[in-house]
N, C-alpha and C positions, 0 to 999 in steps of 0.2 A: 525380588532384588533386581535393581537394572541392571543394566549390559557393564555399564562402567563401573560398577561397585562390585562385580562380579566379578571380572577380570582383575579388577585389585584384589580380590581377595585371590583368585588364581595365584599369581604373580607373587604373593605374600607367602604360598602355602608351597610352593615347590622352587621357591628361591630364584625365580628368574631375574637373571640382572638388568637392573637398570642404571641409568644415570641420575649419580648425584645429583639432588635438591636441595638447597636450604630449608631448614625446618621449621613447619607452619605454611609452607607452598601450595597456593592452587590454583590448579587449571581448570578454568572453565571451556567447558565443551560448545561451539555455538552452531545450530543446524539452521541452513539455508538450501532454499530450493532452488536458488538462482543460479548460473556458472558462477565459476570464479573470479571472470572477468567485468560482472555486473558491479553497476557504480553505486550500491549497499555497499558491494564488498571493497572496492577499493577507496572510497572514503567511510562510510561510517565507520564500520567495524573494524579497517584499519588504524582510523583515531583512535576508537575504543580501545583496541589491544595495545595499543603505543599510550595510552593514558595510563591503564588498567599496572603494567609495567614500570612504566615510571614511578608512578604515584607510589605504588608498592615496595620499592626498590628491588623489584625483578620477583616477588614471592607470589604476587595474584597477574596470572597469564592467562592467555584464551587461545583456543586452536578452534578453526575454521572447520568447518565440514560442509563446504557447497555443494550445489547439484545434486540434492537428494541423496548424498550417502549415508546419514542416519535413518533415512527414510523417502522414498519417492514420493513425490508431487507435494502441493501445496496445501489441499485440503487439512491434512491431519497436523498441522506445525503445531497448532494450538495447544493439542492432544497432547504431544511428545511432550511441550515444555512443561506441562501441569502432572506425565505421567514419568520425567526426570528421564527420558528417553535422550535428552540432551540438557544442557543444564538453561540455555538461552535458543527461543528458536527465533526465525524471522516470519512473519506470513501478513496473510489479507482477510481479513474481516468480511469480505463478502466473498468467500468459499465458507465459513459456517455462519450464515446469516442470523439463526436461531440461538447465537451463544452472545451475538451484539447488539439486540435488537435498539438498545436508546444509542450505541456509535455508530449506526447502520446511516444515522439520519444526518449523519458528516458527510456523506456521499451525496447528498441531495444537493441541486445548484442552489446557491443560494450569493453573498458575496466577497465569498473568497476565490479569488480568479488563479493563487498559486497553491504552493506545497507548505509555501513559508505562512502565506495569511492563511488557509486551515491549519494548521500546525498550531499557530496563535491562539487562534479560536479554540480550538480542542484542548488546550492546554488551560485554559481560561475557564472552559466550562466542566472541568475533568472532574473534580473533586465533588463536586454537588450536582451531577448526573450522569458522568459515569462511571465511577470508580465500583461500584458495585458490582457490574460484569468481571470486575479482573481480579476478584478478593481470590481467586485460587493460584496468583500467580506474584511477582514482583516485575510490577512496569518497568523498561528498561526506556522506550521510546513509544511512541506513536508519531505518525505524518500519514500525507496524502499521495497518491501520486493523482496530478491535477489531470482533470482530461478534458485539454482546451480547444481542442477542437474535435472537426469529423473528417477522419479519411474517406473518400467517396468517390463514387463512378459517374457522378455528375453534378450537379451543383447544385447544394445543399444551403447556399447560404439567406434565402426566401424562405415563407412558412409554405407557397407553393411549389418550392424547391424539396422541400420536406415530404409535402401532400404522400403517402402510398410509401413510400422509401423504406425500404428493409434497413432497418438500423440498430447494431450493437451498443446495448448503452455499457453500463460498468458494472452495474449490477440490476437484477430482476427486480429489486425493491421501486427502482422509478418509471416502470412500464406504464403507470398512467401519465406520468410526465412526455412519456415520448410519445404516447399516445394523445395526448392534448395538442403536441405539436405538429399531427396529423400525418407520423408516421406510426410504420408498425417495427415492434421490438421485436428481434431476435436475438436471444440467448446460446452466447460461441465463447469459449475460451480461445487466448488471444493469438493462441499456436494455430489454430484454425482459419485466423480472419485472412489472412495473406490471400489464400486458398479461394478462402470466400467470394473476397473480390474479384477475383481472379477469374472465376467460375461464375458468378451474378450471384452467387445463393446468396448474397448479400447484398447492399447498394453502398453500404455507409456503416461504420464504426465509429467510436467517441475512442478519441487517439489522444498522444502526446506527441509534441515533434521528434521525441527520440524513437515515434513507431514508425516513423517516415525512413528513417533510415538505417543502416546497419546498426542490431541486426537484423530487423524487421524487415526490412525494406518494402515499405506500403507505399513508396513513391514509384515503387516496378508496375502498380497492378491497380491504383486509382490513380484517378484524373483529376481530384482535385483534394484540397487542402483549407475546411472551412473554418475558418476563426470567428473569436467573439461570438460563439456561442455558449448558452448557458452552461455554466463547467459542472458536469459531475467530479466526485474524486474514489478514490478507491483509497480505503483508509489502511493503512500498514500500520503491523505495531510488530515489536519487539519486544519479547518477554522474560522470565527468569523462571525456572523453579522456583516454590518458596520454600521448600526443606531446604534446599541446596543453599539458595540466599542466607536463610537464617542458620545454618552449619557453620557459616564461614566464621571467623576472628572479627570483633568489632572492629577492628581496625582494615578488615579486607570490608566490612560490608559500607564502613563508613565512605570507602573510596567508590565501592557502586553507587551508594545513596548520592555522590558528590558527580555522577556522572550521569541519571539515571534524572528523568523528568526532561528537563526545558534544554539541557546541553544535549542530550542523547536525539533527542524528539527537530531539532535546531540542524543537528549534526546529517539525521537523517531527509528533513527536506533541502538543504544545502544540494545533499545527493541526486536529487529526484528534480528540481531546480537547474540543478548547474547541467545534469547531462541533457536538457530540454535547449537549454541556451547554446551548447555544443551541437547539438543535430539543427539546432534553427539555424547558425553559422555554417554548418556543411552543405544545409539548403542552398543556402542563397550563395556557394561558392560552389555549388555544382550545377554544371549546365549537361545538358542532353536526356534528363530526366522529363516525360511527356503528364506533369501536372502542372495545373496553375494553383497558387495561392491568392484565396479570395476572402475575403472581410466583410461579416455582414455588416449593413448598414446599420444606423442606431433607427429607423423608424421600425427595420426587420428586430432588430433585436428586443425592442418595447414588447411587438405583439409577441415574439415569443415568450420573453417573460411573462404577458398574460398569459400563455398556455401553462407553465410553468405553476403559474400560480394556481390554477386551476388543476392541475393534478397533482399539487399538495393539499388541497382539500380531500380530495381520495385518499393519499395516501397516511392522512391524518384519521380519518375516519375506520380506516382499517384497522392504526393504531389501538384506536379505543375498543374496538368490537375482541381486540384482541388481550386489552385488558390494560395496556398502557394508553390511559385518558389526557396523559401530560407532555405527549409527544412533540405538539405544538410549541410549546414552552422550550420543551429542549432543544428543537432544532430552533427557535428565537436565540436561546442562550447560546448557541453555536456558531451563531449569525452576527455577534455584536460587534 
């Protein structure tokens, strides 16, 4: 029995008072690992509960649990929402890579340069390649967050600017992609890159303009800020229980079903988008910060995409040996 179905029953069995509900009332539980103050939480999930509310007329509500209070760190979100540990969690697709393997390949550059245009994409190609990974859950959303540039200690924006360059991509799946482009990958969780930099243990990370600045602040500890490079994305989804989903009143699950896909998934790159456009704007109105903002050229950008291209063939090949032969195809279908 979970934590919150157990506590009801507590609460039921020894008369502890609560406050009046209307009958037929419920609270969905949502666990997040981010603070409170992260822009999931103050736009999506704020939508969501102000929807969720309305729609309902006050009877299907949601309470927040950020910063790992249902559970620390990011790894296990997936875990909790399929084991009703929360009833909706938030998390990222490439902390259990082995549970995503055909949305793993949304991460790979290819040409969606936002949150919004993969968003599209994955939404587009959901149904006929990857709905299969989430049959243990109810989709709430998916997005990306894009990673359009490299934070770095020097300048990255040449393939022999690349050449040797210790560099964070977004996930271990495109290490022959970084490797094609003639650096070497290192694997850091993002809490650590600041550090990184800071120290040389790194040269370069695959950043968002919102890593540039607070609360990151990677414009303290690199020197530069390279653009128009090929964007990885880190794929976000947001999921539901599905005992808990299919418990609820037709009428409470009609109003998920009426929020859950393209509005939820829309809702959530908006967030991921809009606070990128807010650190870009804090950039360019703060001064005494010691990076430059540099843009590769399009002749630099071609040969990278050759390299690019070139360790998608690896990374295709690995697919197959692995037992998915249609990998290609899907990340095509992801690409349209």
């Amino acid at each position: 029995m979970g934590l919150r179905r157990l506590l009801g029953v507590v609460v039921a069995a020894f008369g502890v008072g609560v406050s009046a509900v209307p009958a037929g009332s419920d609270e969905l539980t949502v666990a997040t690992f981010v603070p409170p103050q992260h822009h999931t939480n103050t736009v999506m999930f704020s939508w969501f509960g102000e929807e969720l509310e309305k729609r309902s007329g006050g009877t299907l509500t949601m309470k927040l649990f950020p910063a790992g209070q249902l559970g620390a760190g990011p790894v296990q979100q997936y875990k909790r929402a399929v084991e009703g540990v929360a009833d909706i969690t938030f998390g990222v697709s490439a902390y259990t890579p082995a549970l995503f393997p055909k949305t793993m390949l949304a991460i790979l550059p290819g040409k969606s340069e936002s949150s919004a245009e993969a968003t599209r994409r994955m939404l587009a190609a959901f149904d006929a390649h990857l709905a299969d990974e989430y049959e243990d859950v109810k989709v709430i959303g998916l997005t990306t967050a894009a990673g359009i540039g490299i934070a770095a200690t020097r300048d990255m924006s040449t393939m022999e600017g690349l050449k040797g360059a210790k560099v964070v991509p977004y996930a271990a799946l495109t290490t022959p992609i970084v490797e094609a482009m003639g650096a070497v990958p290192v694997q850091m969780p993002v809490t650590e890159m600041y550090t990184g930099l800071s120290t040389g243990t790194i040269d370069g990370a695959y950043s968002t303009y919102n890593n540039m600045t607070p609360p990151w602040n990677f414009w303290d500890v690199a020197s530069h800020f390279v653009t128009n490079v090929p964007v990885q994305h880190a794929v976000i989804f947001v999921v539901m229980n599905r005992d808990r989903y299919e418990g609820l009143s037709e009428a409470h699950r009609a109003i998920i079903d009426e929020l859950a896909g393209e509005a939820a998934s829309m809702k959530l790159a908006e967030s991921f988008d809009g606070a990128d456009a807010k650190s870009l704007a804090i950039m360019q109105q703060t001064s005494g910060k010691n990076y430059t903002l540099v843009e590769v050229s399009d002749d630099e950008r071609a040969r990278m995409d050759a390299a690019v291209a070139e360790g998608l063939k690896v990374i295709f090949a690995d697919y197959a040996e692995r037992g998915i032969d249609n990998a290609e195809a899907i990340y095509n279908a992801l690409n349209q």
